[in-house]
Each structure stands twice: as structure tokens, then as C-alpha cells.
SEROSE-391230 format. One record per residue (C-alpha): residue number from 1; residue in one letter; y, z, x. Coordinates in Angstrom, 3 decimals. Layout:
num/residuo/yy/zz/xx
NUM/A/Y/Z/X .
...
This chain:
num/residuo/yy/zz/xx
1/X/33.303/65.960/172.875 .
2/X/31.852/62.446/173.607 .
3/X/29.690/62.553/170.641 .
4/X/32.333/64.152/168.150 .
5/X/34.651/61.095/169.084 .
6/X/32.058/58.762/168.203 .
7/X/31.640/60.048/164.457 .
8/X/33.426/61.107/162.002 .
9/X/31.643/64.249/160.882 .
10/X/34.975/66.298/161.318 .
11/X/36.083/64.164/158.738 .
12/X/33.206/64.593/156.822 .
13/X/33.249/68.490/156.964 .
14/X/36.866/68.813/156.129 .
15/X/36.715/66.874/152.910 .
16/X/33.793/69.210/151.907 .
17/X/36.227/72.299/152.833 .
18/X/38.913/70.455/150.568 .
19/X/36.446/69.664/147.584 .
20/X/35.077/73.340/147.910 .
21/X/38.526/74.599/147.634 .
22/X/38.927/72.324/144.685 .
23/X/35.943/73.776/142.803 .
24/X/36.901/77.014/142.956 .
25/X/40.022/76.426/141.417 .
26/X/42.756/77.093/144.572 .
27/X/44.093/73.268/144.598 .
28/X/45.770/72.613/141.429 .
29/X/48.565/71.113/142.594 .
30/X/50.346/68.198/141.031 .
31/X/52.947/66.973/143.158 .
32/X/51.783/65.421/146.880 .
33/X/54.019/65.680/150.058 .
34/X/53.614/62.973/153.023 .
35/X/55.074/63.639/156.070 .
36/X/54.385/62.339/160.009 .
37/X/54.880/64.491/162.927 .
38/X/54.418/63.547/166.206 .
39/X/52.578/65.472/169.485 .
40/X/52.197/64.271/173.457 .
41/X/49.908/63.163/175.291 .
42/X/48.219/64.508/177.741 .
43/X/47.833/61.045/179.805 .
44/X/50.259/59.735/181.918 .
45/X/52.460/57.341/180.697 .
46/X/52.484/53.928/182.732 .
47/X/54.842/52.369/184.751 .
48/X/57.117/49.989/183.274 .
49/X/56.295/46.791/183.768 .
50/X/59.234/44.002/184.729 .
51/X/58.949/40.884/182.254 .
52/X/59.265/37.588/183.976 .
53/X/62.216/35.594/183.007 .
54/X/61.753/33.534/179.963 .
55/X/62.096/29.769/179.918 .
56/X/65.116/28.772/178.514 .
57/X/65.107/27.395/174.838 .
58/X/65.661/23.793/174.185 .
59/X/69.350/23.647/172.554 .
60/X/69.868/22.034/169.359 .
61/X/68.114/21.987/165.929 .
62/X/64.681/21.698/165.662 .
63/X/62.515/17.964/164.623 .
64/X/61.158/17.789/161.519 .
65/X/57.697/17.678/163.246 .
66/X/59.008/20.003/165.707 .
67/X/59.574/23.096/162.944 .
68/X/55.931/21.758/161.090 .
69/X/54.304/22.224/164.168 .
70/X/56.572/25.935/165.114 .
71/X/55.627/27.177/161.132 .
72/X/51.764/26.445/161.462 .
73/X/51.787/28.462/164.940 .
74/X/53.984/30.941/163.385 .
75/X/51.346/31.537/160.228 .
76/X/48.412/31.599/162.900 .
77/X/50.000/33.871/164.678 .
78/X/50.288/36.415/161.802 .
79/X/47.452/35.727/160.427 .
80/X/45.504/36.812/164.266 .
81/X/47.278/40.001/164.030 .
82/X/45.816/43.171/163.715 .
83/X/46.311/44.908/160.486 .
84/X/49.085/47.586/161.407 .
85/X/50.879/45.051/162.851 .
86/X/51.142/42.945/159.843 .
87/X/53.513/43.661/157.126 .
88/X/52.571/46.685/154.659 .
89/X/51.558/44.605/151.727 .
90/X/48.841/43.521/153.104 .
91/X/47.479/47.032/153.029 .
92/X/46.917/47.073/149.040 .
93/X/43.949/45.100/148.522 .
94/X/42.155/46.471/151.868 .
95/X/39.832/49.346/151.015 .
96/X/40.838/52.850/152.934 .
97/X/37.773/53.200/154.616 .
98/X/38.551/49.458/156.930 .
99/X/42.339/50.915/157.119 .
100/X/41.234/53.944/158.527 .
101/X/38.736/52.422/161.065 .
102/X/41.658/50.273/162.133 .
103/X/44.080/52.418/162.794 .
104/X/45.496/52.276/166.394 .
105/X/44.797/55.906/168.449 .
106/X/46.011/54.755/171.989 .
107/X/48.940/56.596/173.440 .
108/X/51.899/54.761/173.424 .
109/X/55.996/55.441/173.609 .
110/X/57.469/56.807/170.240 .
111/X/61.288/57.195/169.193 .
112/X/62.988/59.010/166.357 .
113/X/66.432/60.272/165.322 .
114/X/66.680/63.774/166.106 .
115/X/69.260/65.993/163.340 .
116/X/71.892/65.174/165.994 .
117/X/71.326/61.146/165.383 .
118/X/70.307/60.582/169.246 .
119/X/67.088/59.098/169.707 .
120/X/64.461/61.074/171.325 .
121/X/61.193/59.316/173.144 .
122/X/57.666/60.632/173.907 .
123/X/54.570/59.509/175.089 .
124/X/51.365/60.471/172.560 .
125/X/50.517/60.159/168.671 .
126/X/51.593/60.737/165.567 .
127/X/49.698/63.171/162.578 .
128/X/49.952/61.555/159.150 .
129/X/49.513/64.546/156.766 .
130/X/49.449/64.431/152.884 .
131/X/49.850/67.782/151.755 .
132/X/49.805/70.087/148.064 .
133/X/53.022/70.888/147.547 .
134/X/52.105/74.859/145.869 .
135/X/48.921/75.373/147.963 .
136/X/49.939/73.866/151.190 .
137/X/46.671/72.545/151.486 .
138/X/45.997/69.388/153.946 .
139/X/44.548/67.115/151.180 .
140/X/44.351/63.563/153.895 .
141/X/45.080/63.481/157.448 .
142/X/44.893/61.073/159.368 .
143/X/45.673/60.613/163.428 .
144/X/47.757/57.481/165.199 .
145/X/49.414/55.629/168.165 .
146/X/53.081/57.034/168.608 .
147/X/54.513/53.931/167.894 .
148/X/52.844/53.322/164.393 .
149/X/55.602/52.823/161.600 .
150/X/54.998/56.229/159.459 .
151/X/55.421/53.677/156.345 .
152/X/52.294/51.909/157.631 .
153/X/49.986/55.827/157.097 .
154/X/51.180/55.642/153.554 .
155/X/48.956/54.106/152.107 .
156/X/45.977/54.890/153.530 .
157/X/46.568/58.302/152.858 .
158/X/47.050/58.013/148.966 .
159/X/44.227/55.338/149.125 .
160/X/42.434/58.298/150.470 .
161/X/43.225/60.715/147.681 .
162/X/42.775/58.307/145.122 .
163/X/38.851/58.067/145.941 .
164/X/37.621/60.798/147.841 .
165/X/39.670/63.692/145.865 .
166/X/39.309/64.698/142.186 .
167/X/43.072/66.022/140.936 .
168/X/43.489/65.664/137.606 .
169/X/46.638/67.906/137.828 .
170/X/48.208/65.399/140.191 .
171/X/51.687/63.703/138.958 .
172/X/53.498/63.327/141.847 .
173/X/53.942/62.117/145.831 .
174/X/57.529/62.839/147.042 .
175/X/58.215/61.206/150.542 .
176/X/61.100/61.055/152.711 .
177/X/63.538/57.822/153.560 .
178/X/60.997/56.584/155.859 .
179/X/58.825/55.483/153.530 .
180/X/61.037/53.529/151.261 .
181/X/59.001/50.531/151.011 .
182/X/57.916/48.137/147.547 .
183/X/54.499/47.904/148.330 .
184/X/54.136/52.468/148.417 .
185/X/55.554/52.348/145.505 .
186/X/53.221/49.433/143.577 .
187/X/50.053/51.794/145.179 .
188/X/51.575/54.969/143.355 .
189/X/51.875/52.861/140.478 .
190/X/48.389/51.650/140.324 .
191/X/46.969/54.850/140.713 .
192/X/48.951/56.114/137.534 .
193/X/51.407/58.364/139.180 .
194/X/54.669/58.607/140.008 .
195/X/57.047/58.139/143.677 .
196/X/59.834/60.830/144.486 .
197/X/60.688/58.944/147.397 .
198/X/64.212/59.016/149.015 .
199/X/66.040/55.425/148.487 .
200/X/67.307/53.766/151.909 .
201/X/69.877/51.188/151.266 .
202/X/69.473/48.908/154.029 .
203/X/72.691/47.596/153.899 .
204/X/71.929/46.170/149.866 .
205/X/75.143/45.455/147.817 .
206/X/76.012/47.643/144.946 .
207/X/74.471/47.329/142.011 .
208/X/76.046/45.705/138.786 .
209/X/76.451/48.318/136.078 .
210/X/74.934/51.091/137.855 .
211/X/75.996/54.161/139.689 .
212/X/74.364/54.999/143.385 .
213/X/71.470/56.807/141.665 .
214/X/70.825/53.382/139.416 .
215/X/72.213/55.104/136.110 .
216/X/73.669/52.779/133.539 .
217/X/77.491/53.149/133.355 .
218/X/79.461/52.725/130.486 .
219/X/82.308/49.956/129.921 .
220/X/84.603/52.479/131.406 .
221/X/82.094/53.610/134.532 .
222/X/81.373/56.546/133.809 .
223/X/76.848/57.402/133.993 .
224/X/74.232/57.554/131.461 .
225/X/72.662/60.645/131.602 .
226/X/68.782/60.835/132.084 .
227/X/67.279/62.548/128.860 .
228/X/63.596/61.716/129.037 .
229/X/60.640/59.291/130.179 .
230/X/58.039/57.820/127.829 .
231/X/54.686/57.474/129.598 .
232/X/53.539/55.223/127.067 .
233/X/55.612/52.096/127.568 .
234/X/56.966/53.165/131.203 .
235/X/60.664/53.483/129.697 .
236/X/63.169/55.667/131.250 .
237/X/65.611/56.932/128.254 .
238/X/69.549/57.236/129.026 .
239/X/71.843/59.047/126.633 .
240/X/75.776/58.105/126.228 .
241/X/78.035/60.313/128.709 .
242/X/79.750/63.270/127.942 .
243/X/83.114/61.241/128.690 .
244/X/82.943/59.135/125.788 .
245/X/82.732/61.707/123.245 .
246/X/86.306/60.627/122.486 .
247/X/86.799/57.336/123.749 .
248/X/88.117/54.791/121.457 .
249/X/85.570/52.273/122.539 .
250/X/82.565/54.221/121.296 .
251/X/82.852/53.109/118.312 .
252/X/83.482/49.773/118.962 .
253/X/79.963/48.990/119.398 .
254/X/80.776/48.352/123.280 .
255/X/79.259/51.058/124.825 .
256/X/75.504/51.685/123.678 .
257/X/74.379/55.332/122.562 .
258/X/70.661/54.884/123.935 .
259/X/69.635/52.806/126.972 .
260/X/66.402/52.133/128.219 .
261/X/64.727/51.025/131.408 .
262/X/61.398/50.150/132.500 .
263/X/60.253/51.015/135.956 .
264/X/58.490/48.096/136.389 .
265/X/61.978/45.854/136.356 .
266/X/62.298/47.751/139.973 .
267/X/59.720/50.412/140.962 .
268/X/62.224/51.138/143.779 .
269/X/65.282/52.097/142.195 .
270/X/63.736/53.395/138.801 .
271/X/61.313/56.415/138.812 .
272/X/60.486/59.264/136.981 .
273/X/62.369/61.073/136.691 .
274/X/64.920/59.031/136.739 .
275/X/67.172/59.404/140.553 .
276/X/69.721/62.013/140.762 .
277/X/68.515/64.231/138.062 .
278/X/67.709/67.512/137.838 .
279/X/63.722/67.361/137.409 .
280/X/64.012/64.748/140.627 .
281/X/66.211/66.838/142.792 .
282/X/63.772/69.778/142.100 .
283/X/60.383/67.585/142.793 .
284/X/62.082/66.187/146.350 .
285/X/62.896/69.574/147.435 .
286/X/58.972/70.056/147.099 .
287/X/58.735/67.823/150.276 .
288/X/59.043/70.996/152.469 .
289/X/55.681/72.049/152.006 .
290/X/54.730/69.090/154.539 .
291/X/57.433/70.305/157.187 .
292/X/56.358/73.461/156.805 .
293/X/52.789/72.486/157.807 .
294/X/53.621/70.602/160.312 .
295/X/55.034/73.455/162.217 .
296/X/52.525/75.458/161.060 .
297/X/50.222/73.201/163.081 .
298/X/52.452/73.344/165.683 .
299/X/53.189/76.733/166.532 .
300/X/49.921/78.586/165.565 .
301/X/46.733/75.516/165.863 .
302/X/47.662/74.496/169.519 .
303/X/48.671/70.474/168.200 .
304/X/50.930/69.935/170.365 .
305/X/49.072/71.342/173.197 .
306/X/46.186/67.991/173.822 .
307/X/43.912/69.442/176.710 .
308/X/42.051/65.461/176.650 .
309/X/42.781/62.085/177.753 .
310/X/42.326/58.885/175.535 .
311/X/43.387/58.564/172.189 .
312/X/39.549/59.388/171.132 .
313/X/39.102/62.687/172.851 .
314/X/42.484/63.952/171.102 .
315/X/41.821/62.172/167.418 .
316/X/39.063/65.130/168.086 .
317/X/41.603/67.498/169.065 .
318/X/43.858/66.596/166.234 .
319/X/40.869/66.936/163.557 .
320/X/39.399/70.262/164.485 .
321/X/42.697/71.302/164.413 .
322/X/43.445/70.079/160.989 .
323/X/39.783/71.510/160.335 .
324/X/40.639/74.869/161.178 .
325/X/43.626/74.940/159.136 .
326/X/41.806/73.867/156.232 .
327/X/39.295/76.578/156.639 .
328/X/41.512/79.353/157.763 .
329/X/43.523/78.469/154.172 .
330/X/39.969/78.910/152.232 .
331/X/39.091/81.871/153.617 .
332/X/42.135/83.845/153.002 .
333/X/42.658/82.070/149.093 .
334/X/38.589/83.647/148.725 .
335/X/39.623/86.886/150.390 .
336/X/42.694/87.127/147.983 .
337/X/40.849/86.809/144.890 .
338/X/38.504/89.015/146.311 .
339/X/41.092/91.835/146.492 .
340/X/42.681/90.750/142.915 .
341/X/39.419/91.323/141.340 .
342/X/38.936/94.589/143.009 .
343/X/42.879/95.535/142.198 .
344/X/41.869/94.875/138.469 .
345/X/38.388/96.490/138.834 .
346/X/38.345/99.056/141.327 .
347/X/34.853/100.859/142.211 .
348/X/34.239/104.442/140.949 .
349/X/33.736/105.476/144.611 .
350/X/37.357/104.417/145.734 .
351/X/39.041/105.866/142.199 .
352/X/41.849/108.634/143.665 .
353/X/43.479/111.104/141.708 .
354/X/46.191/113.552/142.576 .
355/X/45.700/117.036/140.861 .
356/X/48.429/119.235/139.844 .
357/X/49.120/120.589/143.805 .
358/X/49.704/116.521/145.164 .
359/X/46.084/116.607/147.186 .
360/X/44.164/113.541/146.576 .
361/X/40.252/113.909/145.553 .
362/X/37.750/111.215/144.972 .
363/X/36.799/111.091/141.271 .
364/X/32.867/111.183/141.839 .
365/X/33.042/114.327/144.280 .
366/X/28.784/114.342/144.221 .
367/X/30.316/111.160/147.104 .
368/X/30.384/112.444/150.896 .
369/X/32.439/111.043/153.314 .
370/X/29.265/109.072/154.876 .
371/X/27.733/107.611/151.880 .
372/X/31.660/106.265/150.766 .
373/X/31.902/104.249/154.085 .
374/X/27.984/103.150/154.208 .
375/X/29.012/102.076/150.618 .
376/X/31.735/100.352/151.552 .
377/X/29.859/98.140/154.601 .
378/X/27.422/97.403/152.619 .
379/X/29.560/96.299/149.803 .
380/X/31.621/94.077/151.943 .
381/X/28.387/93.211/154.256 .
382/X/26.716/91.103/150.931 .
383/X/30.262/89.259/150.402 .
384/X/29.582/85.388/151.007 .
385/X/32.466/83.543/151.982 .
């Protein structure tokens, strides 16, 4: 265990599994799920410590060479601190393989809103997963304190894709609220894809001219609906509403029949598909996959049962786990297409028929009992997997 936590050949070995399963053709997804879900620890938690009383702050407005002297410690101090604990945009120019090293693993007090809206606490880590949407395969993984932001994994994990993984097929990442941040969205754009991320308002005034999914409205309110995206010039295409098929004003020139939008004006509010369509609705409900893995983990890979202390005994834990999964997934795609190929190619040897009285006889009847099964092993004895 020692030596595992001091390299990353689990690491190593699982992006071979996911690059074998690649080759032989059972990844072809094209939409990307990211999720976080988050396990204890088997350490104890420390006591809480009391914090001393702190001095009291001078009253009044700030010198002029008072709030000099406050900004330059302010900028030092930001610029000391590590990189998780910086703001997210300072992620994009960092390659993934420094994120990843830097990542903290210690154990440390969580909190989340539970489907009730109470908060609930623990005392571990947090899995980052990034996972195909149709093959429910775990494409990135990667293992953190309990009180990392799950905003803060993003990145690394499609940094991780982007380099390490070839996907043509891929289109797509759909993400949850959580990770409703400007700088995921300018990394999805730079790789050439596109976000399906859920839009968190943070308490931003409505928009001008727009509805709540950022369609243009007409003069009279009433939405633009989404018709198509062109790829080309990053334009998202609105048609006139139904509504003003007989309004007076349309044809007033007031109201426009086509409007246009580039994503880049606002890679937030404007995606492709555009927000509130069809085609988006259907690509967010893709997020499950993640969830779905995640319990999967959960319930039948022992992750949320950590038999090691320290956060680098159970980043151990939390990879062989994630290794297993990985190869369990393989092995049952290769024994699937195994049994598809026989289903379309049966042997001679296991060819029934039924004869006129309903008794079943082997086609080949020179065949005895024996020699079918010492067929059989041997058949299934020179499989490689």
C-alpha cells in the first residue's frame, strides 16, 4: 500500500483499460457527464479548535497609504496561495498534469444540500468522476479533500480528456448547477465542444429582451424559438414565434423574422443548443449516467467503505476501486460481443433441431456427449480477454 500511494501506476493502468476499451470500439460516446460524490473517512475527525478573540478593527475609513499598503498585502496574499484555493481561472493556462499533483487529498469537513435543502456534514473526500454518458464508462477520475469546491475538479478533468483520451465522437459535457462557472465554460470552448451545464442565477437581474432561458422576445414578449446552430460562425439561429403569426406589428418591420446570437457574446447564457430547448433538455437528462455511477460505486465497489487512514492510503482505495470498475465494464462489453458473434454464428456442434415428435437432437449426431463439452472447454479455454 505504501508503495502504490507513492505512484501513480493505478492511474497509469486505468487509462490503458480506457484506451483499450476505446480501440475496440465500446466508447463511442459523444456527450460527457461530470459529477462529485463524496465518501468518509476512516480517520477521526479532530477536535474543534476555539479561535482566540480577534483584535478589534480600527473604525473609520482607511488612509490613502493605509489601503496601498492593505492592497499590496492583499495581492501577496493571493498570489502565496495554493492553487485550489485561488479562484478557478487561474486553472486554464496550468497544464493537468501540475493540477492533478496539486490537488488537496487530506480529510477534511464537507457540507451539501441534501433533496430536503438541510445541510448535511461529513468528515472524508470527495470522487470527481467524468463519465460516457451511453457506455457509462469512467473516462477521468480524480480523488479530493471534502471540502474542495466540485467547480474547482472541472477542469482538470476535461483537461484530462482533452490530452490523454482520443474521442472524436465527443460533442458534449453536461454538468449540474454546481459547476456554473465562466472559466468551465471558456475550457469547453477551447477544446471545440460544447457545455450543457445548468445556469445558477446568483441573484443576477433579468435580462433585457430575453426570457429566463435567454431567448429573444418579441416587441410584445412573447420567445424566439430555437431552430438551429451554425458551427461555422458560432451563431445560434432564432425563428419568429408562433404568436405573431397574426400580429399587426409583424409587418411593421418591428419584430425581426430571424435572430441570431453568437455564443461568444456570453458563453454562459448561450449554448448549443440553445437553453430550454428540446435537443438541450434531452442532452441534460444525459447527466444521470454520472449519478448512476456513483452509486454504482457505492453500493457494489466498497467506496464508501475506506479501510485506511491518510488521504494517501485511501486516494489508493478510491483508484483501485475506480480500476475495478473500469475493468469489470471491459470484460463484460468483450464477453457480450463474444456471445453476439456466436448468436449470429453459432457452431455446428451446438446447432439444435426439434423433429416432428418435439425431442431436440444435435445436428452432427457422429458428436457424443463428451467430445461436445471437451469442445466446448476448449473453445472457451483459447478465448483471450
Amino acid at each position: 500500500m505504501t508503495k502504490l500511494s507513492a505512484s501513480n501506476i493505478l492511474e497509469k493502468v486505468q487509462e490503458s483499460v480506457v484506451c483499450q476499451a476505446i480501440a475496440e470500439g465500446f466508447i463511442t460516446d459523444d456527450t460527457v457527464a461530470i459529477d462529485a460524490t463524496h465518501f468518509e473517512a476512516r480517520d477521526q475527525a479532530p477536535p474543534k479548535e476555539d479561535k482566540a478573540e480577534a483584535a478589534p478593527k480600527k473604525r473609520g475609513r482607511k488612509s490613502k497609504e493605509e489601503r496601498e499598503q492593505w492592497l499590496i498585502e492583499q495581492a501577496e496574499r493571493e498570489a502565496n496561495l495554493p492553487l485550489f484555493e485561488k479562484k478557478i481561472e487561474d486553472q486554464l493556462d496550468v497544464p493537468s498534469v501540475t493540477l492533478r499533483t496539486e490537488v488537496p487529498q487530506d480529510p477534511q469537513w464537507g457540507v451539501k444540500k441534501n433533496s430536503e435543502g438541510k445541510n448535511v456534514f461529513w468528515y472524508g473526500y470527495k470522487a470527481h468522476l467524468a463519465v460516457g454518458t451511453s457506455s457509462q464508462y469512467i473516462l477521468q477520475s480524480l480523488f479530493s479533500s471534502g471540502n474542495l469546491n466540485d467547480g474547482k475538479a472541472a477542469i482538470p478533468l476535461l483537461k484530462g480528456i482533452e490530452e490523454r483520451l482520443s474521442l472524436p465522437s465527443l460533442r458534449n459535457h453536461t454538468m449540474d448547477a454546481g459547476y456554473d462557472y465562466e472559466p468551465i465554460y471558456q475550457q469547453i470552448h477551447r477544446m471545440g465542444h460544447q457545455s450543457i451545464i445548468a445556469y445558477n442565477k446568483r441573484n443576477e437581474p433579468e435580462p433585457m429582451g430575453f426570457d429566463k432561458h435567454f431567448a429573444p422576445t418579441c416587441f410584445r414578449e412573447h420567445s424566439y424559438r430555437y431552430d438551429s446552430f451554425d458551427t461555422k460562425y458560432d451563431t445560434l439561429k432564432y425563428t419568429r414565434p408562433k404568436e405573431c403569426k397574426d400580429c399587426p406589428l409583424a409587418h411593421e418591420d418591428v419584430c425581426q423574422k430571424v435572430y441570431k446570437v453568437k455564443i461568444t457574446t456570453d458563453l454562459r447564457r448561450f449554448t448549443a443548443p440553445a437553453r430550454g430547448s428540446k435537443a438541450w433538455k434531452t442532452l441534460f437528462k444525459c447527466r444521470t449516467a454520472v449519478e448512476r455511477v456513483n452509486a454504482y460505486l457505492k453500493e457494489f465497489f466498497q467506496l464508501n467503505n475506506v479501510r485506511y487512514r491518510t488521504g494517501k492510503r485511501a486516494k489508493v482505495h478510491f483508484n483501485i476501486v475506480a480500476l475495478v470498475y473500469n475493468a469489470s465494464k471491459l470484460a463484460c462489453d468483450r464477453i457480450n460481443s463474444l456471445l453476439n458473434q456466436q448468436a449470429a454464428n453459432p457452431p455446428k456442434f451446438l446447432e439444435l433441431h426439434s423433429n416432428s415428435a418435439g425431442l431436440c437432437f444435435f445436428k452432427n449426431s457422429n458428436y457424443e456427449i463428451d467430445s461436445i463439452i471437451t469442445l466446448i472447454n476448449d473453445h472457451y479455454c483459447n478465448l483471450t480477454y
